[in-house]
C-alpha positions, 0 to 999 in steps of 0.5 A, a space after each residue: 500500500 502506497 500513502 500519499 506523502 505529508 503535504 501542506 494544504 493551503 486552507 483557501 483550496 477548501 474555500 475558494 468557489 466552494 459554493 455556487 449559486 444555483 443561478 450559475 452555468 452548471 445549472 441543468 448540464 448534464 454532470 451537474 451533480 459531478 461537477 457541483 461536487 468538484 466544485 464544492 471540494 475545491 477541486 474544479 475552481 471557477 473563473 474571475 467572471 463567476 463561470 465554471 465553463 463546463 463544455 469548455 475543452 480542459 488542458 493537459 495543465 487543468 486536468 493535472 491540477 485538478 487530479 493534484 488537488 482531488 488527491 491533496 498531492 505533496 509539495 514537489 521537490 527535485 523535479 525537472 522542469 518543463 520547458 512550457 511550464 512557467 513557475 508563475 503559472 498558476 498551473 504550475 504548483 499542480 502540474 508539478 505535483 502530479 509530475 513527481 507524483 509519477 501521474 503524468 509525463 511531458 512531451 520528447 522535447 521536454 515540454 508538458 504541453 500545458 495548454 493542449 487539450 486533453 484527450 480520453 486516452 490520455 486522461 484514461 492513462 493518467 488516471 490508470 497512473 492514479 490507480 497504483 499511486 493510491 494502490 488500487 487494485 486493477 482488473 481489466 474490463 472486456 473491450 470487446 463491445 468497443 469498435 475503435 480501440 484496436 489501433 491502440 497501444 497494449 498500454 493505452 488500451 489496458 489503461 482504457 479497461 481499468 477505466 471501464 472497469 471501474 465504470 469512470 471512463 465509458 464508452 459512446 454508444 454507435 448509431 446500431 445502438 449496439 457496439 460502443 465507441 470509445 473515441 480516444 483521440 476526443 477532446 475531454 471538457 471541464 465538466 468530464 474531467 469533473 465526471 471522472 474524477 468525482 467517480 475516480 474518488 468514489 473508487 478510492 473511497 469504496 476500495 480504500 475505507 479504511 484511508 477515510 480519515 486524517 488528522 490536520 494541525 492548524 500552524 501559522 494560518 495553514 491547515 497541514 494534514 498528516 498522512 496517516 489515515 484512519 479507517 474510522 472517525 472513532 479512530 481519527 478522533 482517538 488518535 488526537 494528541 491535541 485537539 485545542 490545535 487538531 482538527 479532523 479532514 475527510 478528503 479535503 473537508 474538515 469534519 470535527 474541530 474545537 472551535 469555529 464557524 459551520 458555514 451553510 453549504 448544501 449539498 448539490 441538488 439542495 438550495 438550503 441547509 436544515 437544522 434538526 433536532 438532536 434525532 434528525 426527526 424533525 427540521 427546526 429551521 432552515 438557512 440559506 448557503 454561506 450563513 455563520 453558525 456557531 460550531 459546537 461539536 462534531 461527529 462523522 454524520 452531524 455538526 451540533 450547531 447555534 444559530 441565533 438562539 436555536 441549538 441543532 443538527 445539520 448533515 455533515 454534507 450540508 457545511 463547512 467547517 472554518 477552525 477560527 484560526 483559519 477565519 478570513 472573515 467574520 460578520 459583526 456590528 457597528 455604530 454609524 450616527 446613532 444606527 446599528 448596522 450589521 455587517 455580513 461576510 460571505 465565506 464564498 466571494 470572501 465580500 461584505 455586505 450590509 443594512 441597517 437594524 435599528 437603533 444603536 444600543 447606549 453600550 456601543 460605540 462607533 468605530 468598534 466591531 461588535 459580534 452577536 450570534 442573536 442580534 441581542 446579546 453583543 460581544 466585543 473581539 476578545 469575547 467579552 459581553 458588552 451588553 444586552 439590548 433587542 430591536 423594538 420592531 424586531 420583537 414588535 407584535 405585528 398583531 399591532 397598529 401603525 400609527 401613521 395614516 395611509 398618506 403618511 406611508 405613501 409620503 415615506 416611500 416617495 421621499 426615499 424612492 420617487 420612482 416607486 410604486 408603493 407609494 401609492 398602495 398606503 391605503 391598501 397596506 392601511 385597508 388590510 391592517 383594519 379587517 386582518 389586524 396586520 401592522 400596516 407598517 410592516 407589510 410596507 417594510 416586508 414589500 419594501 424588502 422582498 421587492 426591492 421597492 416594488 421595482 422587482 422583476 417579480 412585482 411588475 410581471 406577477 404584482 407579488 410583492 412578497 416573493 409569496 411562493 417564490 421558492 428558493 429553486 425557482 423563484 420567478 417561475 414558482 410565485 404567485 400572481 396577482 391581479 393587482 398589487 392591492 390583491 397581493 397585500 389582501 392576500 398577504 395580510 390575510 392568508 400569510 400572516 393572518 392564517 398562517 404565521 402569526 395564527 398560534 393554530 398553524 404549525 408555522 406559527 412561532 410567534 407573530 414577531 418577525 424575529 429570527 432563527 428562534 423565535 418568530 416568522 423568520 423560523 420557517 418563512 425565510 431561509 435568509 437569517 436576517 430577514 425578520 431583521 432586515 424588515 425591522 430596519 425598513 420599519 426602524 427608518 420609516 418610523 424615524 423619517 415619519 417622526 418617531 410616532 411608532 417607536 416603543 409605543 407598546 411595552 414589550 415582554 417575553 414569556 420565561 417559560 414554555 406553554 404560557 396560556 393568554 385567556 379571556 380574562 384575568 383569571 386561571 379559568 376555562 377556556 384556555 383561548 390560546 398557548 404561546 409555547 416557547 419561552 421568549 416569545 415577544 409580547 406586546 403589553 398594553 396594561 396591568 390589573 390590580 392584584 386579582 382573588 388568586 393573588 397576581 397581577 395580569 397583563 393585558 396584551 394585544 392578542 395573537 388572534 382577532 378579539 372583541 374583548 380583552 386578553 390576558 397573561 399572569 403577571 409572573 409568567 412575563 418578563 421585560 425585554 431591554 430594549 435598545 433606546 
């Protein structure tokens, strides 16, 4: 058995285009599965403009860097060098890796013919060269079926079936459909190299498990991988001597570490991460690719993760682990002129982006870098807690009502986009807060994001200013239409929020606060995990521009236990009307009883359902939510 010798790898190769939109050119060719997980392993990269090329023709110097990187190849050291092969060639580092590998060979006249295309047979030579590198056992298949191969060398053909053996490289089939072509002198694409080796590494993990696992060390910003492997994850994990600094790898994916970020990357044919519970029974929410998520723990199936305030599970295909040593970047928070703005890194571009969430909190200063895995509860770099402080119209019931006029909405819109037709819908978002009690500030924040103002392809083709079933696949084509943008915001307001989201008898239903991935409508509406937060800053600059009526109207709490029963007066008495049935659950307050017979104190709150009377929770079971103020 031949092991692949010690190697450093550079822990961008795990990074860079690891993820890629499912808007992108390898959607719908023919490999794309192949190709996205080349991709996702690092092993096919992308050009600057974001295409991967897949139909293009791949070169003898593509196609050996990409064979050195899907096999993690050592440093190369005393090779001789090819004529044609520049050392400031990007494709150098792989080409020479795979020379002194023994995988590939240069041209008589000393030349490696770096941008000649690759043929089948060559690539099935050096991938037959793979298979003793790796210690593969062999078998030749029959060729017998193949008509063309005849006039190829004992070698060449040999390599060919090993290739068909192992079913990686297969044959064309004639116009008889019959007898098969193998077509060796054809001219291989990126996405076949891809093909190949995706189903070369299946090989090598069907015949070789027992080489599934090795144990990384992180020094100076590097991830260096050690060469022993270990049949198991148990193995691997016991024969970690420091785990603080040591992570576990799995071909080019760390899969166990002792801190850092699980960044969301779903798997190919799937657009969102999942989090389950600790038995995968159930989903507890969902998030969209490149999201930060705490890591807490690993094992060779499941990373136990945070985000926001939930604690779950997600597949081990559907992230990647970044050690914090190896963080190139992280989200966080800051002060701009009295605004809290969140900052958000995308591992994938390695790019920032931003928008407001509301009001600073008084602990926070500008210039400094705040981090929170809520948006409530905010540390500073070293880790230390600054300070406690949620976002009024993130937790706002939306249960409540605007106090702006229809006027005084459609004023707002014009003064920050003229050319938007929202702002003449101010009496429609204010007709739908009356018969569905839906806060009419809301719908104009929630169609202000969704819809970017009204202007999207999707508000003017479809009137949906909502994405209302815009699914994450397919978006344009999934939605929904509308007569009219007024039908849309009926709908919305009665059918999404009031039937569904904000309705404590709907299984969607986590509160009827925007929220985030713990509490609210953005556990199950949004795979963003800053959506609910995004609408409250919409809601934040409109009530600021408009005068600041709105802001902290209502006195907002949370229940501190699960299963808080709201009832139809200030009593422990049947009936129970309805049950908020997690702690933290935001409610909006608008009065307290004196102490009543049974010797408490009951709020008065805004319902979570239409009432004609009042509604009331026990003194005991609420607790202040601080505010940022």
């Amino acid at each position: 058995m031949r092991f692949v010798a010690s190697f450093v790898l550079l822990f961008s190769l795990l990074f860079v285009n690891s993820s890629v939109s499912f808007a992108d050119d390898i959607t719908g060719i023919a490999l794309e599965e192949e190709m996205r997980a080349m991709v996702s392993q690092g092993v096919v990269q992308g050009y600057p403009d974001g295409r991967y090329r897949p139909n293009e023709q791949v070169t003898r110097g593509q196609f050996a860097t990409f064979v050195a990187r899907a096999l993690q190849l050592p440093e190369a050291k005393g090779t001789v060098a090819f004529s044609d092969v520049s050392p400031s060639s990007k494709l150098a580092d792989g080409i020479y890796k795979a020379s002194a590998a023994g995988l590939v060979e240069g041209y008589h006249d000393g030349s490696f013919g770096i941008n000649d295309p690759i043929t089948r047979e060559q690539m099935a030579l050096m991938i037959d060269r793979v298979f003793g590198y790796l210690g593969i056992p062999t078998q030749p298949a029959s060729l017998a079926s193949f008509t063309d191969v005849s006039e190829l060398s004992s070698v060449a053909k040999l390599a060919i079936a090993h290739n068909v053996y192992y079913n990686i490289i297969r044959g064309i089939p004639n116009e008889d459909g019959v007898s098969f072509r193998f077509d060796p002198k054809a001219e291989a694409t990126r996405a076949h190299a891809a093909a190949f080796l995706y189903r070369l590494l299946d090989v090598w993990a069907e015949q070789m498990p027992e080489m599934a696992y090795q144990i990384g060390v992180i020094e100076k910003g590097e991830l260096i991988v050690w060469p022993k492997r270990y049949a198991t994850f148990d193995q691997a994990e016991a024969a970690l001597t420091n785990p603080s600094s040591q992570v576990i790898v799995q071909g080019t994916k760390i899969v166990k570490m002792a801190s850092g970020h699980a960044i969301a990357q779903p798997a190919p044919g799937k657009s969102t991460t999942t989090v389950y519970n600790a038995g995968f029974s159930a989903s507890l929410t969902y998030v969209a690719p490149n999201t930060e998520m705490k890591y807490l723990e690993a094992d060779e199936e499941k990373v136990k993760v945070q985000i926001a305030d939930t604690v779950g599970y997600v597949k081990q295909t559907d992230v990647l682990l970044v050690p914090t040593a190896l963080l190139q970047g992280r989200s966080y928070y800051k002060v701009e002129n009295g605004t809290l703005v969140h900052v958000i890194y995308n591992t994938t571009s390695n790019t920032y982006a931003s928008y407001v969430y509301g009001k600073a909190p008084s602990f926070m200063q500008e210039g400094q870098k705040y981090y929170s895995w809520n948006g409530d509860v905010f540390y500073n770099g070293s880790g230390q807690l600054v300070g406690t402080a949620y976002q009024y119209f993130n937790v706002l019931p939306l249960r409540t009502k605007t106090n702006y006029t229809a006027d005084e909405l459609n004023r707002f819109v014009a003064a920050y986009r003229a050319a938007s037709p929202l702002k003449e819908l101010g009496a429609a978002f204010k007709q739908a807060e009356e018969k569905y009690q839906v806060n009419a500030l809301y719908l104009l924040a929630h169609a202000i994001l969704e819809s970017n103002w009204g202007l999207s392809e999707l508000a003017q083709t479809k009137n949906n200013l909502f994405g209302i079933k815009a699914y994450d696949s397919d978006p344009l084509r999934s939605a929904d239409s509308f007569a009219s943008f007024a039908e849309c915001i009926d709908y919305m307001a009665k059918t999404i929020v009031a039937g569904q989201y904000a309705n404590p008898g709907d299984w969607r239903y986590n509160g009827a606060v925007l929220g985030d991935k713990s509490v609210g409508f953005n556990i199950r509406y949004a795979s963003d995990p800053y959506w609910g937060q995004k609408i409250a800053g919409w809601m934040y600059r409109a009530d600021k521009f408009l005068g600041g009526k709105d802001f902290g109207q209502y006195m907002v709490m949370a229940t501190n236990t699960d299963s808080v029963n709201v009832r139809l007066q200030p009593a422990v008495v049947p009936p129970v009307w309805y049950e908020y049935k997690q702690a933290n659950t935001p409610v909006a307050v608008i009065g307290k009883t004196p102490k009543q017979p049974d010797g408490y104190e009951w709020y008065e709150i805004v319902p979570d359902l239409p009432a004609t009377g009042s509604a009331y929770i026990r003194s005991d079971l609420l607790s202040p939510l601080p505010v940022a103020k």
